[in-house]
TORBAVEX-582073 format. One record per residue (C-alpha): y, x, z; residue number from 1. Coordinates in steps of 0.1 Angstrom, whole numbers. Example, Ala and Ser with C-alpha at 12.3 -4.5 7.8 and 13.67 -1.06 7.14 Angstrom:
BEGIN
+-------+-------+-------+------+
!     v !     u !     w ! resi !
+-------+-------+-------+------+
!   -45 !   123 !    78 !    1 !
!   -11 !   137 !    71 !    2 !
+-------+-------+-------+------+
END
This chain:
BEGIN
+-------+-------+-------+------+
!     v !     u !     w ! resi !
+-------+-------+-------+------+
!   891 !  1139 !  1232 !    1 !
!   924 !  1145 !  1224 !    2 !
!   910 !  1149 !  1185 !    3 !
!   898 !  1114 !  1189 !    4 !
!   934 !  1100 !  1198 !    5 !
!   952 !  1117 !  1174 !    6 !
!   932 !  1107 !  1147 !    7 !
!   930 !  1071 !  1163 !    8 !
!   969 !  1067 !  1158 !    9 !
!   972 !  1084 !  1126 !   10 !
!   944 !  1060 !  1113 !   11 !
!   965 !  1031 !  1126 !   12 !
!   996 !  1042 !  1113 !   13 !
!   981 !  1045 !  1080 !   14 !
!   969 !  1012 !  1082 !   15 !
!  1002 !   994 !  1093 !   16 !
!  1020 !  1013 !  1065 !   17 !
!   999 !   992 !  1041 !   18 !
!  1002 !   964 !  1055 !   19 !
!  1042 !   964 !  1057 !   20 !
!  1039 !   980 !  1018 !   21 !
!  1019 !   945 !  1012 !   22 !
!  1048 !   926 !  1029 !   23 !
!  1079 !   942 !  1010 !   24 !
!  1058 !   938 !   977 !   25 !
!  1054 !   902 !   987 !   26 !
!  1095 !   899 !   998 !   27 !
!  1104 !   913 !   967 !   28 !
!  1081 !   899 !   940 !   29 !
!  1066 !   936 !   933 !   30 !
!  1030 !   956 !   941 !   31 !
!  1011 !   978 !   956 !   32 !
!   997 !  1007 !   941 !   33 !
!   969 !  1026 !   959 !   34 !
!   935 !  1039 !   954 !   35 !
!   907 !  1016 !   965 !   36 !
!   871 !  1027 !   979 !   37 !
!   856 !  1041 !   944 !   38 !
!   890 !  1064 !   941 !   39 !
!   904 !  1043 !   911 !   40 !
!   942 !  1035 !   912 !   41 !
!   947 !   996 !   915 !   42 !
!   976 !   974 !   921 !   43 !
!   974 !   949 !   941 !   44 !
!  1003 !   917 !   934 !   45 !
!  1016 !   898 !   962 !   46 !
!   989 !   870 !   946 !   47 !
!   958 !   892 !   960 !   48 !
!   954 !   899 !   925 !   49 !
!   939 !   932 !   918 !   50 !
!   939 !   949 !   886 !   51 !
!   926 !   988 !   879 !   52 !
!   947 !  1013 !   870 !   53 !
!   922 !  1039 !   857 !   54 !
+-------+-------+-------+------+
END
């Protein structure tokens, strides 16, 4: 159980972290670079445009 919980908050943590990179990006006019569910690099602009990497 305590698996579960751990990996619960670490899953969330992850998550908020992209959501505040999202929001500096937006603050300062910059993007977000990350890899997306085919493990490609992408940015992503402030816009919700997303353009591949590689």
């Amino acid at each position: 159980m305590e698996n579960d919980e751990e990996k619960d908050y670490l899953e969330k943590r992850i998550q908020m972290a992209g959501e505040f990179a999202r929001l500096e990006a937006k603050i300062y006019g910059t993007y977000v670079v990350y890899m997306d569910e085919y493990e490609g690099l992408v940015r992503e602009f402030p816009d919700g445009t997303i353009v591949k990497i590689r």
